[in-house]
Each structure stands twice: as structure tokens, then as C-alpha cells.
C-alpha positions in Angstrom: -8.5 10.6 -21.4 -7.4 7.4 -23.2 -6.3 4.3 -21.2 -3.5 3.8 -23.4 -2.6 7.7 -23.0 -2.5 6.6 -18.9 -0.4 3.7 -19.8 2.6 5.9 -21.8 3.2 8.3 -18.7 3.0 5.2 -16.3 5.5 3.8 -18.9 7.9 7.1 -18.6 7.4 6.9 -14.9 9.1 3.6 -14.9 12.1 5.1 -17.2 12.6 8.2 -15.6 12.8 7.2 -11.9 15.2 3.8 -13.3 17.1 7.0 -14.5 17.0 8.7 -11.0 17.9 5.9 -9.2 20.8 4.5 -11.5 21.9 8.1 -12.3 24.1 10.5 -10.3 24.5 13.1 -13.4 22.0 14.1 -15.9 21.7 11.2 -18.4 20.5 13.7 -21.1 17.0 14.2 -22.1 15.9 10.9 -22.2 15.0 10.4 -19.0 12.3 12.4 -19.7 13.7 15.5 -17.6 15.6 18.3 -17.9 18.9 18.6 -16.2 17.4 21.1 -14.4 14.5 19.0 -13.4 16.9 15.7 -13.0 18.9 17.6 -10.6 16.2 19.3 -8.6 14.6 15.9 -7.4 17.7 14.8 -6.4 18.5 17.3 -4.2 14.9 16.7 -3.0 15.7 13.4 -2.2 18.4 14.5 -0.4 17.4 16.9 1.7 13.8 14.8 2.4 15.9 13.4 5.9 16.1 16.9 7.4 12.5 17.4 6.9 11.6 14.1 7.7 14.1 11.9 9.3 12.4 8.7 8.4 13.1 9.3 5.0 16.4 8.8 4.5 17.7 8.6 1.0 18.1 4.9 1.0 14.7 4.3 2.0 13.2 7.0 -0.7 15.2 5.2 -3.3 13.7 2.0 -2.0 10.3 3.3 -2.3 10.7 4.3 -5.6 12.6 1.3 -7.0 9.0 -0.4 -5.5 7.1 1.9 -7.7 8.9 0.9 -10.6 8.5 -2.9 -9.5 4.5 -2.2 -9.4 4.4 -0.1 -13.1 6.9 -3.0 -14.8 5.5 -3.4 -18.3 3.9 -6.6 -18.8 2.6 -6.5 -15.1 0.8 -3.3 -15.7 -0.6 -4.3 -19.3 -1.6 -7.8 -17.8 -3.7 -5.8 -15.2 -5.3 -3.0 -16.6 -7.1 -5.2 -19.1 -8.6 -7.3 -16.0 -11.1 -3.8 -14.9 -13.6 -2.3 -17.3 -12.3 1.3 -17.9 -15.0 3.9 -17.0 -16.6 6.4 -19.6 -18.5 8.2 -16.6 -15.3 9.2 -14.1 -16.0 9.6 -10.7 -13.9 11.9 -8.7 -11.5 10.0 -5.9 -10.5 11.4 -2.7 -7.5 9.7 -2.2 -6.6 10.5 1.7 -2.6 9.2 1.9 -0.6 8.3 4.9 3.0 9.9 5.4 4.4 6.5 6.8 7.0 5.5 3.8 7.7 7.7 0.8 4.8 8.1 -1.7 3.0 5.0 0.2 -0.8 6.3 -1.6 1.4 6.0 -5.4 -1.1 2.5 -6.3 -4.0 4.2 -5.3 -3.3 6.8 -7.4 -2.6 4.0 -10.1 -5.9 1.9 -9.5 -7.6 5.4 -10.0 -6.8 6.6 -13.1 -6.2 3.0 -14.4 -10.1 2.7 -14.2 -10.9 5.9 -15.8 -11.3 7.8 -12.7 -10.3 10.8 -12.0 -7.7 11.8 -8.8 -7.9 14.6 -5.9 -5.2 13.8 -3.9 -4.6 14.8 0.1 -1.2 14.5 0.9 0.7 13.9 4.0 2.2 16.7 5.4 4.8 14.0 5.9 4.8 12.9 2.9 4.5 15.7 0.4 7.5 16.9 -1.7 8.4 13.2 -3.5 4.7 12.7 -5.0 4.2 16.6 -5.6 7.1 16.0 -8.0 6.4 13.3 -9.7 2.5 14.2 -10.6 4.4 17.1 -11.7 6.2 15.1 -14.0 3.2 13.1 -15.3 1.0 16.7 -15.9 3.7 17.6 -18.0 4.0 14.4 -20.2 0.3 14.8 -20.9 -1.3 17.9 -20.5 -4.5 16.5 -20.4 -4.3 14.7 -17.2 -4.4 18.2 -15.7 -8.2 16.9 -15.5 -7.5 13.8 -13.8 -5.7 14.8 -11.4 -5.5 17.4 -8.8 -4.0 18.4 -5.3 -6.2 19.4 -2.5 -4.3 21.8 -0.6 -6.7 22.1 2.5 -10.1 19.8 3.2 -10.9 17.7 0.3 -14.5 19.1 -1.4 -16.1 17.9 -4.6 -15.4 14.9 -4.6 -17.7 11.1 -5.0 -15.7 8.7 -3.2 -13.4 8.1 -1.1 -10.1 6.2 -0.4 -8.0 7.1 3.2 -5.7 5.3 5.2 -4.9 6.1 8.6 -4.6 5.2 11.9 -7.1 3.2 13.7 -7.5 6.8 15.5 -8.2 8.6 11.9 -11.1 5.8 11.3 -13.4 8.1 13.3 -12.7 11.2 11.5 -13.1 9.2 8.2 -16.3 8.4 9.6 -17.1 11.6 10.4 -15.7 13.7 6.9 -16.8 10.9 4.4 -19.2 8.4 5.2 -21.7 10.2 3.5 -20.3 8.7 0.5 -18.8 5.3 -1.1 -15.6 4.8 0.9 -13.0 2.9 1.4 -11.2 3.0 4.9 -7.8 1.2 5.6 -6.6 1.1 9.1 -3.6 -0.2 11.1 -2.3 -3.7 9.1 1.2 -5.3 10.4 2.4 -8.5 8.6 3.7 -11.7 10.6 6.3 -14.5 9.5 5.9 -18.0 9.8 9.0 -20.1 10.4 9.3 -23.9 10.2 12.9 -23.9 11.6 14.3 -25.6 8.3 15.2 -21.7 7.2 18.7 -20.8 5.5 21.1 -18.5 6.7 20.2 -16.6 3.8 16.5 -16.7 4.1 16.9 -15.5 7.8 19.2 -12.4 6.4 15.9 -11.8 3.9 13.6 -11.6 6.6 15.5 -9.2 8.4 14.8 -6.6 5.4 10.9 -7.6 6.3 11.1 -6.8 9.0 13.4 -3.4 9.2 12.9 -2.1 5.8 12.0 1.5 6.0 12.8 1.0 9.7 9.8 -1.0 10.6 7.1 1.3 9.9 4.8 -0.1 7.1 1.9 -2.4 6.8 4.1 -4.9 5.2 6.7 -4.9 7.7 6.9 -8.3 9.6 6.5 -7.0 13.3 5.7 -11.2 15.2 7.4 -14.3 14.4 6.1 -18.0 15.0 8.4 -19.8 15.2 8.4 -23.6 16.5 8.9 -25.0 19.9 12.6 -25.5 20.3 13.6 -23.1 18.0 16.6 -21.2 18.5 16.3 -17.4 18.8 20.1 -16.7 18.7 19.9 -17.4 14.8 17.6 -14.6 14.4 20.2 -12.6 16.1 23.4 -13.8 14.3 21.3 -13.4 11.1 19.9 -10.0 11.6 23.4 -8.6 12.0 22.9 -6.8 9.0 20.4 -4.6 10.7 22.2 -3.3 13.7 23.8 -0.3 11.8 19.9 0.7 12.4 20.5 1.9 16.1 22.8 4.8 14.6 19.5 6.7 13.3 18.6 8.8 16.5 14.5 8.5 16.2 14.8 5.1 16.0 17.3 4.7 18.6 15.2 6.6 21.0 12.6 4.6 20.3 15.0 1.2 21.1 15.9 3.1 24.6 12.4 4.3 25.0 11.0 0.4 24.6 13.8 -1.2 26.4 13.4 0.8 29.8 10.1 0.6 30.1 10.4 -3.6 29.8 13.0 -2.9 32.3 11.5 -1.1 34.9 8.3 -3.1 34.6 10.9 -6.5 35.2 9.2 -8.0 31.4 11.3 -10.7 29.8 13.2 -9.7 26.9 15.7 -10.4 24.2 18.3 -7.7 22.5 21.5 -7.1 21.0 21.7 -3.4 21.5 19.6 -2.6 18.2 16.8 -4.5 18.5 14.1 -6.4 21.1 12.7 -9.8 20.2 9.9 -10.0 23.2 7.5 -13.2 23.7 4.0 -11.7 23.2 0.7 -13.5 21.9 0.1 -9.8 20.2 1.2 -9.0 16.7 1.8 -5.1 16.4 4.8 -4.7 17.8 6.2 -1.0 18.7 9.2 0.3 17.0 12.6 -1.8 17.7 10.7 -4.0 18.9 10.0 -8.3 17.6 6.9 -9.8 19.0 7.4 -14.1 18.6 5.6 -16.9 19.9 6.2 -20.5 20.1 3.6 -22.7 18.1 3.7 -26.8 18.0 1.1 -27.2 15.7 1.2 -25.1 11.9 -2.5 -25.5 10.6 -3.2 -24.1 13.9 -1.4 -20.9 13.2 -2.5 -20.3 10.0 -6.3 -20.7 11.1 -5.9 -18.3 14.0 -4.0 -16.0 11.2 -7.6 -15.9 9.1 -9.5 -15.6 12.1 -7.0 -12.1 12.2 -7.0 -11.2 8.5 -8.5 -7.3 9.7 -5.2 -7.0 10.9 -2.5 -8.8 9.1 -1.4 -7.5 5.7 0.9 -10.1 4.7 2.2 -13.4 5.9 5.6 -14.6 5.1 7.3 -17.9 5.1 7.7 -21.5 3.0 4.5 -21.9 0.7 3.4 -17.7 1.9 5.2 -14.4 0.3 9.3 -15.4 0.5 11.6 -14.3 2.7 12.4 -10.8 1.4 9.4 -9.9 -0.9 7.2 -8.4 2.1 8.4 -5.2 1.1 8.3 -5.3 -2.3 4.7 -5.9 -3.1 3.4 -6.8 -6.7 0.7 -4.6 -8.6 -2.2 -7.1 -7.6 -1.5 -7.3 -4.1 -4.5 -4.9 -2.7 -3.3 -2.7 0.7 -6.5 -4.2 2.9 -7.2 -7.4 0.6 -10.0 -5.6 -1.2 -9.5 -5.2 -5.2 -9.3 -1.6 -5.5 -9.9 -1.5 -8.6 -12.9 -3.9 -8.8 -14.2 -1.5 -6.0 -13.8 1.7 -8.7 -15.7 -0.3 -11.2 -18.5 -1.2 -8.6 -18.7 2.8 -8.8 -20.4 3.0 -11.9 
């Protein structure tokens, strides 16, 4: 298989699912579908809420307008040519989670950017949106029909490993594949530092940080710091935006769930009927739920934030990732911090 082979479907990748998202109707064959095809993965996308309610058709439209932002042209061209592409191809178990549609898509990408060859475990969670689109990508090039595969039950034959989980899966990772070169990515949530000299408009940004794909990712901001003084009621008037949230009945019951049990153990809290903002020293907050913490000192934060790095993802704020791009992650910005793809080439 030819790197720049890999390159041309990643490149109709990007057109076709700019096609899906901008595209109610069939836009003809250059989307690189038929109408058949076109029309089929949207009613996919539309039906993925009653199989999984977390996937709403907003948020699988976001997820793939963030695959797209990861395969834009110059980005991917820039980056391919910074790993050594592999004339020996190792075999990659790529273990996915189910949390936010087609979340394992850059490990798939870091794979077979290096040469390396796929064998995917899906999430039964997650299954129907990537099952398409490697669909899609066997058919632009029949060859990658070698490169990569579906494991429909335990993964064999394989020569490393790449799984993320929860930090309760870590043990059966341990168990299944430590026999081999693996790497194991565990429970991340991502933090925001505030200053207090935020806009109205930043604050409105950081709301999508925080309560894109309702809270559930990595990249999700889940604990402010914010200074002593600050006021908490403009995280309120500025999260307004986000409220509509508390209509979606898992996440609602997780709100009620979250609030009564603050309640009934008389523990201090902040709402407006949608969300909690809660004062806690911890950083993975549950569901509906803000963790935030007053600080007086910023270089003290940011050292006990590398002190945590195992379990921060990202960090937002002035002179961090702006307000707003938590979500929308760039094609060199590595799940757990480790280069993916420099670990591939460390393969052999």
C-alpha cells in the first residue's frame, strides 16, 4: 500500500462527509457515493439516537465535522511526512471506546498513516457510524481490504496494541494484551483556567467545552479555577445557551440523580435547573455536574496541573487551548500526550 494511496481516500473522506454534513439531498456522484449510499448514512445518522441516545444527530454531525477538521489537507500532508512510513507493517489492535461518535477515527489514522496495518474492535456503542465509513474507504481502494479489518469477537493475530477504556478496563488490558507492545489510555478529563478578565463571548465558548457531546469526553472541561473573588453568576448567565440540555432524558436523570444526592447529604451547591457548579478540589466531575475552585496564585495552578498531567487531557484558558477549541482537537494533539505515531514507528 502506498502512502500517497492512504492519503487520496483520507482526501475523499474529507469531501464526502463535507457532502453529508452540508447536504440534505444527493449532491450527485461526486461526493463519492451513490444516492443510495448518500441516503443510507443519513438515515443512519438519524436513527443512531434510538440506539444510542447519546448520539443525537447534532452531536454525530459534530463528531464528524471534527474528523474532517483532523484530515484538512495541508494539516494531514504537513504530518505524515514528520513519521517514517513502514515497509514491515505490524498489525494494530485498535480497542475503541463508544463514548462520542467514531471517538478511535485518529487512531485508525496514525495507523495506517505509518504503514501499519488496522484490526479494529468496535464499541458496541459505537459501531454503525465507523462500520460505514471503513466501508466507504474499502471501496475507494480495494487494496486497503489488507489494511484494514473488523474483529467481530476477541481480537487474535494481531502485534500491538492500542485500547482506551475505563480506568476499570485497564485491568482487562492488562490481562488480554500485555503480552505485547501496548498502549493503554485511561480516564482523561480537561480543566479551564480562568483569569476573570474573560468576555461574555469567551464564557459562551467555554460552555461548548464543557457540554459538547453532553459532557462525556476526554476533552470536555469538567473543573474550573477560577480566582478568588470571581463571580460564579457569569458562568450561569453565560452558559444559558446550554440549558436546552436538561430536555434530553439521560442526561436529565443524571442532573436529578446528582442533585438529590448533594441534597440529602446537605453538600453545598450551585444550579439553574440544568446544571451543578459544586466547589471540589477534584477534577472528574460526574455528569451535569461543574467541579471549581478558587485559586489566588496562577503559577501555582499550573504546577499542581503537571503534577496531574495522568489525568488531564487538555487545559483551556488565555495563553492554553482557547475558549471553544477543547472539542475540536487538531491532528497533532495525541489522546494521552504520547505521539502515536512516533510510538508505531518505535515498532519497527
Amino acid at each position: 500500500m502506498e502512502k500517497t494511496a492512504i492519503i487520496q481516500v483520507f482526501g475523499q473522506l474529507r469531501k464526502t462527509l463535507g457532502f453529508i454534513i452540508q447536504c440534505e439531498s444527493w449532491p450527485g456522484y461526486e461526493c463519492g457515493l451513490t444516492e443510495e449510499e448518500f441516503l443510507s448514512f443519513k438515515k443512519t445518522i438519524n436513527k443512531e439516537a434510538q440506539l444510542n441516545p447519546w448520539f443525537t444527530k447534532e452531536n454525530c454531525y459534530k463528531a464528524l465535522s471534527g474528523i474532517i477538521h483532523l484530515i484538512e489537507k495541508e494539516s494531514l500532508e504537513l504530518f505524515i511526512n514528520k513519521y517514517r512510513f513502514t515497509e514491515k507493517p505490524k498489525t494494530i489492535a485498535l480497542v475503541m471506546a463508544g463514548n462520542i461518535p467514531f471517538v478511535g477515527f485518529h487512531d485508525l489514522l496514525c495507523t495506517l498513516l505509518t504503514g501499519n496495518k488496522a484490526l479494529c474492535k468496535l464499541s458496541s456503542s459505537d459501531a454503525r457510524i465507523p462500520l460505514k465509513i471503513i466501508e466507504w474507504m474499502l471501496q475507494w481502494n480495494m487494496e486497503l481490504k489488507e489494511w484494514i479489518r473488523i474483529s467481530p469477537g476477541p481480537v487474535k493475530d494481531y502485534d500491538a496494541v492500542i485500547a482506551t477504556g475505563s480506568n476499570n478496563s485497564i485491568a482487562q488490558f492488562e490481562t488480554y494484551f500485555s503480552h505485547v507492545p501496548h498502549l493503554f489510555r485511561r480516564n482523561r478529563t480537561s480543566v479551564a483556567l480562568l483569569d476573570g478578565t474573560e468576555t461574555p463571548e469567551e464564557l459562551q465558548a467555554l460552555s461548548s467545552d464543557c457540554f459538547d457531546f453532553f459532557g462525556m469526553g476526554c476533552r470536555n472541561v469538567s473543573k474550573l479555577y477560577v480566582p478568588e473573588g470571581f463571580d460564579l453568576n457569569r458562568i450561569f448567565e453565560n452558559f444559558l445557551g446550554q440549558t436546552h440540555l436538561i430536555q434530553h432524558h439521560k442526561y436529565g436523570n443524571n442532573y436529578d440523580y446528582n442533585r438529590t444526592v448533594y441534597l440529602m447529604n446537605q453538600i453545598p451547591f450551585l444550579d439553574n435547573n440544568a446544571f451543578i457548579l459544586k466547589e471540589d478540589q477534584g477534577i472528574h466531575a460526574p455528569l451535569s455536574v461543574i467541579f471549581y475552585e478558587y485559586y489566588t496564585d496562577k503559577n501555582d495552578i499550573v504546577s499542581h496541573l503537571n503534577e496531574m498531567k495522568e489525568d488531564v487531557q487538555a487545559l483551556v484558558g488565555h495563553g492554553f487551548i482557547p475558549f471553544g477549541k477543547a472539542q475540536s482537537p487538531d491532528i497533532t494533539d495525541f489522546a494521552d500526550g504520547t505521539d502515536t505515531c512516533e510510538w508505531l514507528n518505535s515498532l519497527g
